[in-house]
C-alpha positions in Angstrom: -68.3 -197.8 -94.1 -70.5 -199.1 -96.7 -72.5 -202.5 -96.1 -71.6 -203.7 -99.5 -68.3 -203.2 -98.9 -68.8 -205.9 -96.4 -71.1 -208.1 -98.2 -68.7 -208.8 -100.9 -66.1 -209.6 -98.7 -68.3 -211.7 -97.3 -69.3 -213.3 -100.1 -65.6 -213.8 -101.7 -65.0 -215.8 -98.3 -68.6 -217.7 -98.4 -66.7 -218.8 -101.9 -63.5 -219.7 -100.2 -65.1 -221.8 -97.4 -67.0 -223.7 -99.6 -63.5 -225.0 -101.4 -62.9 -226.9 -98.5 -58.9 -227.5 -97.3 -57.8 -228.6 -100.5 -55.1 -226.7 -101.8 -56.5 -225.7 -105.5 -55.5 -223.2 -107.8 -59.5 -221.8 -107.8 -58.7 -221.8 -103.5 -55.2 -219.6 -103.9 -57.0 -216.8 -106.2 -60.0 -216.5 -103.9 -58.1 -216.5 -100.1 -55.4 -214.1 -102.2 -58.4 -212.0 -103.7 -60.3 -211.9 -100.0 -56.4 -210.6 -98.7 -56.6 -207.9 -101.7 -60.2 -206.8 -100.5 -59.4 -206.9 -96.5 -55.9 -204.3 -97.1 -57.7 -202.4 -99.5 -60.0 -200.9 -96.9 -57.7 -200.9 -94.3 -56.9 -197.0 -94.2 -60.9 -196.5 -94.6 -61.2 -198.5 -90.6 -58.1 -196.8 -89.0 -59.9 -193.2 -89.9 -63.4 -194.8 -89.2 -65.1 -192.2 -86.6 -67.0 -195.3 -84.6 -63.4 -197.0 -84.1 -61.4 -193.5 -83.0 -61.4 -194.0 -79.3 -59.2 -197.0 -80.7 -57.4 -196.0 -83.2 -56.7 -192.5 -81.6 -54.4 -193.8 -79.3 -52.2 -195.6 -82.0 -49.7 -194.4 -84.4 -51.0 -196.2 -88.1 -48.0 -198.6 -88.3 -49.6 -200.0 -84.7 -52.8 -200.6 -86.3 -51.6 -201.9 -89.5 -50.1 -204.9 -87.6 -52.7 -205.8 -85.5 -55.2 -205.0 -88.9 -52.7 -207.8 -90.2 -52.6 -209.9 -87.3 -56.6 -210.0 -87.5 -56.4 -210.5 -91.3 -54.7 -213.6 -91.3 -56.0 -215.5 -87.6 -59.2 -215.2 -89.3 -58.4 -216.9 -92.6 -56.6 -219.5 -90.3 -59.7 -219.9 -88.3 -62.9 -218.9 -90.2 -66.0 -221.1 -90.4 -68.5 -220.1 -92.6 -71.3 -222.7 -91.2 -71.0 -220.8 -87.6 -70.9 -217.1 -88.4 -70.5 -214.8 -91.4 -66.7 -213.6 -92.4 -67.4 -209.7 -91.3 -68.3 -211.5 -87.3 -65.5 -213.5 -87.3 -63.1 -210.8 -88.6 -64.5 -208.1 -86.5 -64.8 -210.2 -83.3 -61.0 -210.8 -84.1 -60.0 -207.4 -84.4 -61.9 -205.8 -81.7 -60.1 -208.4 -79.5 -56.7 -207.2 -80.6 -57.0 -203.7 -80.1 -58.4 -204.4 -76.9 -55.9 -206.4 -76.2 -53.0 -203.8 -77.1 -54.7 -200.8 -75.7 -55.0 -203.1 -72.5 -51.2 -203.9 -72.2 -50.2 -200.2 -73.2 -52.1 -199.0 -69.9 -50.7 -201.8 -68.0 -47.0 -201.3 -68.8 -47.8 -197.1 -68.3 -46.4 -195.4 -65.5 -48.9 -194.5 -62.3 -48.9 -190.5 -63.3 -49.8 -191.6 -66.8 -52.5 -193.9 -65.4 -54.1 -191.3 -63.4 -53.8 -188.9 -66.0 -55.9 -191.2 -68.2 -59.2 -192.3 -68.7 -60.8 -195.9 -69.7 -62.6 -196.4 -73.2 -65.9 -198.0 -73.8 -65.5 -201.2 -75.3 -68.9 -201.3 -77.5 -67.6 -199.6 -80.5 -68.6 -200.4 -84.0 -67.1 -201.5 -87.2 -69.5 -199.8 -89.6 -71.9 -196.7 -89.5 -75.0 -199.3 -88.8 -75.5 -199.9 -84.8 -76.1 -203.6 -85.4 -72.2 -204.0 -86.2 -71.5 -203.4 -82.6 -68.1 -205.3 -82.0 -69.2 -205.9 -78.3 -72.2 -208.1 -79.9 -70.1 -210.2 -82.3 -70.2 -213.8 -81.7 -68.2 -215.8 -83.8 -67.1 -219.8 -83.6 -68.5 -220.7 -79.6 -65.1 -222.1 -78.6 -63.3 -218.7 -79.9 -66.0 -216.9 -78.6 -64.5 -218.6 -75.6 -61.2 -218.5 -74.9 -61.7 -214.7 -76.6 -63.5 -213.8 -73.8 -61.6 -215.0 -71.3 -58.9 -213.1 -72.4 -61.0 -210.1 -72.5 -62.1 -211.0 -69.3 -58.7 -211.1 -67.6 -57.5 -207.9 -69.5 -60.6 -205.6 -68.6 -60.0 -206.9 -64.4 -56.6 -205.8 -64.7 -57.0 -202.4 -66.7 -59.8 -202.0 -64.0 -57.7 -202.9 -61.1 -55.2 -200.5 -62.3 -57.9 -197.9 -62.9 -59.8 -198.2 -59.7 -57.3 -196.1 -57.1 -58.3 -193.3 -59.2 -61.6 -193.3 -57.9 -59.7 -192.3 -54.6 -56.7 -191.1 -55.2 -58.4 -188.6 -57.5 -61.9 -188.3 -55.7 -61.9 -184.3 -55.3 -60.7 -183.5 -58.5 -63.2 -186.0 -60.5 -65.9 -184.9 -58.6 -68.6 -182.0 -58.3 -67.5 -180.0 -55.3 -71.0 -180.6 -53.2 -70.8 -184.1 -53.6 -66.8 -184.8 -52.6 -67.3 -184.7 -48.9 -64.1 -186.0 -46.5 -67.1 -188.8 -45.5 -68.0 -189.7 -48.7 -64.4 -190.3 -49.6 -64.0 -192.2 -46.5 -66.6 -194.8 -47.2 -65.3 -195.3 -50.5 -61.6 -196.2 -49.3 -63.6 -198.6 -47.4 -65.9 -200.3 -49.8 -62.7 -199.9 -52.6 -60.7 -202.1 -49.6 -63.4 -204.6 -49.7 -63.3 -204.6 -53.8 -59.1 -204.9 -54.1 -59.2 -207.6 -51.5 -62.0 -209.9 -52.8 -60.9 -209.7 -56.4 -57.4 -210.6 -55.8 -58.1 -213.6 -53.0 -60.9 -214.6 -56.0 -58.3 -214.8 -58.8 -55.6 -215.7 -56.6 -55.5 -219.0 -58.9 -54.3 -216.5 -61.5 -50.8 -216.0 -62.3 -51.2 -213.3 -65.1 -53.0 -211.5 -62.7 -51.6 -211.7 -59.5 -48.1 -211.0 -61.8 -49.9 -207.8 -63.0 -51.3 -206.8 -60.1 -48.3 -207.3 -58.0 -46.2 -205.1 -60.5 -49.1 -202.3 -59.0 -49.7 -202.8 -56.0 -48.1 -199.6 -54.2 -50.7 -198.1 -56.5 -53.5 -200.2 -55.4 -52.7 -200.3 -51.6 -52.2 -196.5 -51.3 -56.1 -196.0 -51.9 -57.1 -198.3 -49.6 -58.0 -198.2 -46.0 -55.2 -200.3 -44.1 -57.2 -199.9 -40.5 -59.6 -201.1 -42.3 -58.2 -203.9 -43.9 -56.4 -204.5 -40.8 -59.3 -204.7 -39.3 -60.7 -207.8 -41.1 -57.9 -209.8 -41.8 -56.5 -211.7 -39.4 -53.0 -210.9 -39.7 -52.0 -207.3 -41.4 -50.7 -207.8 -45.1 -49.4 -205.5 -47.2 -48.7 -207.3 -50.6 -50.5 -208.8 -53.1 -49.4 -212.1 -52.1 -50.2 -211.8 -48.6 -53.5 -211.2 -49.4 -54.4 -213.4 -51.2 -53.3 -215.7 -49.3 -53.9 -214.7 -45.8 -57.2 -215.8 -43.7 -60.0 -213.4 -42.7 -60.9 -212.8 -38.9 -63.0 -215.4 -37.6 -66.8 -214.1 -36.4 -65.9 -214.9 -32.8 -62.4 -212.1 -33.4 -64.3 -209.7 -35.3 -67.8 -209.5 -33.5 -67.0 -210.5 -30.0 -69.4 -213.5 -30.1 -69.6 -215.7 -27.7 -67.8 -219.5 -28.1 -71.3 -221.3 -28.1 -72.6 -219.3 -30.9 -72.5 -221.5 -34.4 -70.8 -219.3 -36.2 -67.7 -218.4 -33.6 -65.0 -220.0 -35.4 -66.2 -219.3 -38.7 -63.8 -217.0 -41.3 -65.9 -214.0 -42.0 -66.8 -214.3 -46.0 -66.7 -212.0 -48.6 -68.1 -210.0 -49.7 -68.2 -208.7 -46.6 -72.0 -208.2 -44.3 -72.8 -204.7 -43.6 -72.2 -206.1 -40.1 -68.9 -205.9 -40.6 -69.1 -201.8 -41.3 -71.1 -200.9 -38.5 -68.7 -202.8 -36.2 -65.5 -200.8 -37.4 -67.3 -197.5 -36.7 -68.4 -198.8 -33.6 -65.4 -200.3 -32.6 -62.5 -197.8 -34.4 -63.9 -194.5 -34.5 -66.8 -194.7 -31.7 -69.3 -193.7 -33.4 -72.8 -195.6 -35.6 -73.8 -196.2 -38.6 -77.1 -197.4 -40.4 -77.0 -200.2 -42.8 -79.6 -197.4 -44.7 -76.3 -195.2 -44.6 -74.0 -197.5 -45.9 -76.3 -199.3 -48.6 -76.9 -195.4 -49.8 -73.1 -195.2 -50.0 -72.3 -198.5 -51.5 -74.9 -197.4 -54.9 -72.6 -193.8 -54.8 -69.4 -196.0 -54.9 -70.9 -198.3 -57.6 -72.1 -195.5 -59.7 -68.9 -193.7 -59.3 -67.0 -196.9 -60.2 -68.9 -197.4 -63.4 -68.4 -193.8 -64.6 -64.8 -194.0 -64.1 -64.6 -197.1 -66.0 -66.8 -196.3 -68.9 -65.2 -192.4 -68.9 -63.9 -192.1 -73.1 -60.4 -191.1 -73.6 
């Protein structure tokens, strides 16, 4: 889209802004000629190529509420002294569709979920790379609560995503590299993942709601030894664990009562220690923290590709 498309829309609400509150008949033709200019381009950023991992998986009458929704929050809220009207706008729109997209995967079955694939978030509004909606910073206190939202929406889409990386781990990746030991340590370090981000948001009650609502989902990719293993009592809910207390050092490592740490809960994220005694202890055999480090940047890099994989 063309940037003088945007700068007079820009500088029709510039106009507005500097009217002030006051209802005034100069006010009512401006905000209604700014509402004239924002529809008029509105089938131009539905086909826009930059916004199509978007708008390609909604039907037009989708987009054309949110495109609404976004028209008239940011009338309600604009402030031309902390940002210009295309970064408010586009900061408000991005967050919709992110928004929507987000609550369509959430409310998806788990076969759709694994048959689908996360978009990147740093999409643009306009053919220059400076636009990029995952730069735009509008009023601080929006900026905000807006990203807290996205926040909270990109853990759960993520939470809901991640058992893919198991669940799926032959099929998603190159036959040399998808060994029955590779997939093994990622069950574990994806255990380790699930458990600390739900006991860390267990304050939460969107997302433990959310996450609740998936948890066979989530708990069928872990590693229950493992997480058995761990925890001090076996849980095999949400709730549980978030609520349920890690094994103390003195259960887990076998130290002895005079050592400081004997009664202390084991913390998370969890000490390579803590690996090298389940192999030891569960399945006989050692590991190197070298082994496991190497692992852990596999499961990250994996994790991150999954995440950032376009539709």
């Amino acid at each position: 889209m063309r940037d003088d498309i945007w700068e007079t829309i820009n500088l029709t609400a510039d106009a507005l802004f500097a009217l002030g509150d006051k209802a005034t008949a100069e006010r009512c033709t401006l905000r209604n000629e700014l509402i004239v200019q924002l529809l008029s381009i509105e089938p131009t950023l539905y086909r826009l190529s930059s916004l199509s991992k978007y708008t390609s998986q909604l039907a037009e009458d989708e987009f054309s509420v949110l495109y609404l929704d976004a028209v008239v929050t940011t009338l309600e809220t604009y402030n031309g002294e902390k940002a210009r009207f295309y970064t408010w706008f586009s900061r408000r729109m991005v967050y919709l569709l992110k928004s929507h997209l987000a609550k369509k995967w959430l409310d998806s079955s788990g076969d759709e979920r694994m048959g689908a694939s996360l978009s990147s978030l740093d999409q643009t509004f306009g053919d220059d790379d400076s636009h990029a909606l995952g730069d735009l910073i509008a009023d601080p206190t929006a900026h905000t609560a807006f990203e807290s939202t996205d926040e909270e929406l990109s853990l759960l889409v993520s939470l809901v995503a991640m058992p893919g990386l198991v669940l799926r781990f032959y099929e998603c990746r190159p036959a040399k590299q998808a060994t029955p030991e590779l997939l093994h340590f990622f069950k574990l370090f994806y255990t380790e993942s699930v458990t600390t981000v739900v006991r860390e948001f267990a304050g939460s009650v969107r997302i433990q709601q959310e996450l609740a609502r998936h948890e066979r989902d989530l708990f069928s990719a872990m590693n229950t030894l493992f997480l058995d293993f761990f925890m001090a009592l076996p849980v095999r809910t949400v709730t549980a664990l978030a609520a349920a207390k890690l094994k103390c050092n003195g259960q887990l490592f076998g130290t002895a009562p005079s050592h400081p740490k004997y009664g202390q809960e084991v913390k998370l994220p969890l000490e390579q220690l803590v690996y090298i005694t389940f192999f030891q202890q569960l399945e006989g055999r050692s590991v190197s923290k070298a082994l496991i480090s190497k692992n852990q940047k596999r499961y990250v890099a994996a994790l991150s590709e999954l995440l950032a994989s376009p539709a």
